[in-house]
C-alpha positions in Angstrom: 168.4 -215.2 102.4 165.5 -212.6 101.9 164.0 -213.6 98.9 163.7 -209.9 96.9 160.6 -211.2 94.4 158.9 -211.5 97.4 155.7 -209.1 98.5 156.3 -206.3 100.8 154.8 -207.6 103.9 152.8 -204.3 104.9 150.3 -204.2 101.1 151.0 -202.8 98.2 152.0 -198.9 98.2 148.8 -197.0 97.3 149.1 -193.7 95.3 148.9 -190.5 97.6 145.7 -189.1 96.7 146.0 -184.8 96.7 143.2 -182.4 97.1 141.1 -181.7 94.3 141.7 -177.9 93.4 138.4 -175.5 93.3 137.0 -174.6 90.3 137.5 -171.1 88.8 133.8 -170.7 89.5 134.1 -171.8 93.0 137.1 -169.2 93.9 135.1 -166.2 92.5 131.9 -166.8 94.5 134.6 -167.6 97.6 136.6 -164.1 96.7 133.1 -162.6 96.0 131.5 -163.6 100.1 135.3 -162.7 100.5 135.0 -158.5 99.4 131.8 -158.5 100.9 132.5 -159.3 104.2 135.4 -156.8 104.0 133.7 -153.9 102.7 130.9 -153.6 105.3 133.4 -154.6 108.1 135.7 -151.5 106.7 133.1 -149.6 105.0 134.8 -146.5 103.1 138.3 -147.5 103.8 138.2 -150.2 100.9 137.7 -147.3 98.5 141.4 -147.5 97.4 140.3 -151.1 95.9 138.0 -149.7 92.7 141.5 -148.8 90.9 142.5 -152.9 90.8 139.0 -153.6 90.0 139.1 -151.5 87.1 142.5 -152.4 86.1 141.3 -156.0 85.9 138.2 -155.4 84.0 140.2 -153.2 81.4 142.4 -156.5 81.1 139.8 -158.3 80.5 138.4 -155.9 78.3 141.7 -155.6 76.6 141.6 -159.3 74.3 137.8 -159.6 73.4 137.2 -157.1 70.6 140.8 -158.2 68.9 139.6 -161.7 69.6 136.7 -161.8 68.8 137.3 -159.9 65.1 140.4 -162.3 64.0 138.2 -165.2 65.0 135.2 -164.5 63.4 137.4 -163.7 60.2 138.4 -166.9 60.1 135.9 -168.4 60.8 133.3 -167.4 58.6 136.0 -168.0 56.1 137.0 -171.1 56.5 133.3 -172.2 55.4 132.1 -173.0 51.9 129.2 -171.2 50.1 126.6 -173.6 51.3 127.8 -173.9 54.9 127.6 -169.7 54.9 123.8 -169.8 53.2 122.8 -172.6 55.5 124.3 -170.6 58.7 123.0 -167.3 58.0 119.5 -168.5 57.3 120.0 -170.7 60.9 121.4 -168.3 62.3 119.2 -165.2 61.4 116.4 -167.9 62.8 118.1 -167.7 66.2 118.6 -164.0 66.4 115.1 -163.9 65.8 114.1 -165.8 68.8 116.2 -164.3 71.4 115.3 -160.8 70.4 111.4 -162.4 70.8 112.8 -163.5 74.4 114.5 -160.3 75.0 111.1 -157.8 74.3 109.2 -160.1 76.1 111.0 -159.9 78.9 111.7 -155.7 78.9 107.9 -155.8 78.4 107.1 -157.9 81.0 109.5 -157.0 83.8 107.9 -153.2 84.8 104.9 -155.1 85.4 106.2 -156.7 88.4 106.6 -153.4 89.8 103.9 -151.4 91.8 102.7 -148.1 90.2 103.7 -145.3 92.0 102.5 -142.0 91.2 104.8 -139.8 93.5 108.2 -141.0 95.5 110.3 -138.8 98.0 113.3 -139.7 96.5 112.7 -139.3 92.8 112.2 -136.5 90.4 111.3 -136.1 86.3 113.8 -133.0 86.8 116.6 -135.3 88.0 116.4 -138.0 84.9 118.4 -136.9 81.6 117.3 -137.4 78.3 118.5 -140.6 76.8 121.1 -139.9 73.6 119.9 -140.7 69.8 120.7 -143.8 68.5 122.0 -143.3 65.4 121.5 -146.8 63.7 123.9 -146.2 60.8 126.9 -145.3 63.5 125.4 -148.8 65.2 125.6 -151.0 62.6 127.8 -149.5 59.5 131.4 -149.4 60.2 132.4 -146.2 58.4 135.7 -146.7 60.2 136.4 -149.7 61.4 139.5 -148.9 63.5 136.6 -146.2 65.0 134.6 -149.0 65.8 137.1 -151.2 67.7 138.1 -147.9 69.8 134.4 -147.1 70.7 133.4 -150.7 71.4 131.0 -150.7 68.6 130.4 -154.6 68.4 127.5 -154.7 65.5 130.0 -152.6 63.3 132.6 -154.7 64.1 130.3 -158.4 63.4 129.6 -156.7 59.8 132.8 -155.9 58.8 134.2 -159.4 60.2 131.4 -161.3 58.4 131.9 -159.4 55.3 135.5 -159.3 55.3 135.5 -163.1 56.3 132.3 -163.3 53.1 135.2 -162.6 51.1 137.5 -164.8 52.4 135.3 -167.5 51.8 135.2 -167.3 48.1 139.2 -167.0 47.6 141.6 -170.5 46.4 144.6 -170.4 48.3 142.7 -168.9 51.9 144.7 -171.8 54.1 147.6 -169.4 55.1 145.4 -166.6 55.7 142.9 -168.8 57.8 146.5 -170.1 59.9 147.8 -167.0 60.8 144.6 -165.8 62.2 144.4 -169.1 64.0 147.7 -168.7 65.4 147.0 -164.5 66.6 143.6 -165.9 67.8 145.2 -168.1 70.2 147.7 -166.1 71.1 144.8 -163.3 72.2 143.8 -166.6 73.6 146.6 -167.3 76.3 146.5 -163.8 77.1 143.2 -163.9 78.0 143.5 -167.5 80.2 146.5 -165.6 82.1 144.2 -162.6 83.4 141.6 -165.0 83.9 143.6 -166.7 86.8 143.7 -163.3 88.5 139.8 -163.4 88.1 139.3 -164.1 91.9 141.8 -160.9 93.1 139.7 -158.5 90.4 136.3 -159.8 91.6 137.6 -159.3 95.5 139.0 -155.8 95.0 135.2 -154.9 92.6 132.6 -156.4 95.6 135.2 -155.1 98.3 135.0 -151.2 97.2 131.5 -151.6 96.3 129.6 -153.0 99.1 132.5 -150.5 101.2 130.8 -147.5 99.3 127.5 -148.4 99.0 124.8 -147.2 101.4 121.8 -149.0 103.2 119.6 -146.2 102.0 120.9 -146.5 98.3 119.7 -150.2 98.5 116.6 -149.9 100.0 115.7 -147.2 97.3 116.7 -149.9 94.4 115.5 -153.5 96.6 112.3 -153.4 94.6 114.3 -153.0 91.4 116.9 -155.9 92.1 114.5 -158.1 93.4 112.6 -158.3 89.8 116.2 -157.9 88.0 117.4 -160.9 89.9 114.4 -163.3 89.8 114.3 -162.4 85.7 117.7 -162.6 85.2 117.7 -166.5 87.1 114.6 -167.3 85.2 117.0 -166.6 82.1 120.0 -167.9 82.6 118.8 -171.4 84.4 115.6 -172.1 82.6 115.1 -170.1 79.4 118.1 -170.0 77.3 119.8 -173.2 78.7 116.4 -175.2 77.8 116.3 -173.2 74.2 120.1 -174.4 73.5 119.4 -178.0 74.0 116.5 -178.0 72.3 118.2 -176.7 69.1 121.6 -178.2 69.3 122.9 -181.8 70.5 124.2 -180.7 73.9 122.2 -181.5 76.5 121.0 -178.6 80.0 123.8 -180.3 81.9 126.8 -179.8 79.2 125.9 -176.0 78.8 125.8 -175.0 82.2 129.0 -177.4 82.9 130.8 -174.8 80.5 129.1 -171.8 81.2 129.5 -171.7 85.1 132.6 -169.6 84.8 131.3 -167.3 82.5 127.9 -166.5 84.4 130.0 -166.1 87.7 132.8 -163.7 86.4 130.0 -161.7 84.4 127.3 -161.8 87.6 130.5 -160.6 89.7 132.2 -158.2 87.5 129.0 -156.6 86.0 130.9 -156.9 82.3 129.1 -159.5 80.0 131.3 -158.8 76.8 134.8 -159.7 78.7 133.7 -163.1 79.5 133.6 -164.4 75.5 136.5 -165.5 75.0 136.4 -167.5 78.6 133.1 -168.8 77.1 134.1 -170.0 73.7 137.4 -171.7 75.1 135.6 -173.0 77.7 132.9 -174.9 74.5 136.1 -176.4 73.4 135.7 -178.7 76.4 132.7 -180.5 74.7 132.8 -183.6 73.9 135.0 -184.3 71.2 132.0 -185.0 68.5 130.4 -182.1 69.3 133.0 -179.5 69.5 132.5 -178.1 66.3 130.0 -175.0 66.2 129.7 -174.5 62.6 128.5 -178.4 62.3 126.4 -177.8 64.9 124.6 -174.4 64.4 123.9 -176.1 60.4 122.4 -179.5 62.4 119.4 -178.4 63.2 
């Protein structure tokens, strides 16, 4: 009689082992070689692509300010007097230093390029004046609901902090705090859904561009890119990274493990405000004793 405790004769079963799935990063630069290839094999005819590129960036588009005001309500108001002086100062000290790293750079950058007195293809007649800034519009939201429809983001950031400022000092702010938890991630999980159509959006935006654009438009603009891409690299991989770890407790590796998806939906889109939202859910992957930014930003 066959003896049923027994071993099966041909091993132990071993697990099927299934293909690792790309990462979101890895599917855009894929889609991205992807719209390429098909614009300059179809040229013009990929023209009727811009309107789902621009549908998809007006997705995007459509969850960051709303995010990014009921978040930074709560917040700023979840923390206690201290933790707000402590942050301001902290964070006031960081501003500081990326706006040092920001004029350097727009200082240094048009001296990469040669000084040309005349060009064939450009003209002082052709360039329009640049519009006023009007720094109270930029910063003072006169009307907020103004502000969100014009994409005003300082306006926005001051009447968040202030409104979240006030937050801060009230007793009974834990149901106020939860519900903007809860709309936050709501905005949240619509955001992660248009994100999965990220590689269609980015295939339809680099399909219709490189189908429109000329060889004579680049070759009027190579000198330009060239210096735009080499700073922007220097930036992103060396500079910022580098100033992150050095003032928080993540290390080079941890911020460019979460920010790959960010810098390749931005780079690929053009769009560096509809990516926040991927970025800050994408921090929430750090490890778990380090996942909390207010502890972090008052750390150091």
């Amino acid at each position: 009689m066959r003896n049923l405790a027994a071993p099966n004769s041909r091993g132990p079963v071993r697990p099927v082992k299934r293909g690792r799935m790309p990462s979101l990063s890895t599917l855009v630069l894929i889609a991205l070689g992807l719209g390429v290839l098909v614009g300059v094999f179809f040229g013009e005819g990929t023209a009727f692509l811009a309107p789902i590129g621009s549908a998809y960036v007006g997705l995007l588009q459509m969850t960051v300010l709303p995010y990014i005001t009921v978040a930074l309500i709560a917040n700023v108001g979840r923390l206690t007097w201290a933790q707000g002086r402590r942050m301001i100062l902290r964070g006031l000290a960081v501003l500081l230093v990326l706006w040092g790293v920001g004029l350097v750079t727009v200082v240094l950058m048009p001296l990469a390029l040669p000084a040309w007195d005349t060009a064939s293809f450009f003209s002082t007649a052709l360039v329009q004046p640049p519009p006023d800034v009007d720094f109270l519009d930029l910063f003072i939201p006169f009307n907020i609901f103004g502000s969100l429809a014009r994409n005003v983001v300082p306006a926005i950031v001051v009447f968040c902090i202030c409104l979240g400022a006030a937050l801060m000092g009230m007793k009974n702010k834990g149901p106020v705090v939860e519900v903007l938890d809860a709309f936050a991630e709501s905005l949240m999980r619509v955001n992660a859904f248009v994100v999965k159509l990220t590689p269609y959006g980015v295939f339809a935006i680099s399909a219709s561009v490189s189908g429109t654009m000329t060889i004579a438009e680049i070759g009027r603009l190579q000198g330009y890119l060239v210096v735009l891409t080499v700073t922007t690299a220097y930036l992103t991989f060396v500079v910022l990274p580098m100033l992150i770890s050095a003032l928080t407790p993540f290390s080079y590796r941890d911020v460019m493990r979460v920010s790959k998806d960010a810098l390749v939906t931005a780079f690929a889109t053009g769009k560096t405000l509809i990516v926040l939202p991927m970025l800050i859910e994408n921090t929430k992957t750090m490890p778990e004793d380090r996942n909390h930014p207010e502890e972090v930003l008052l750390s150091f």
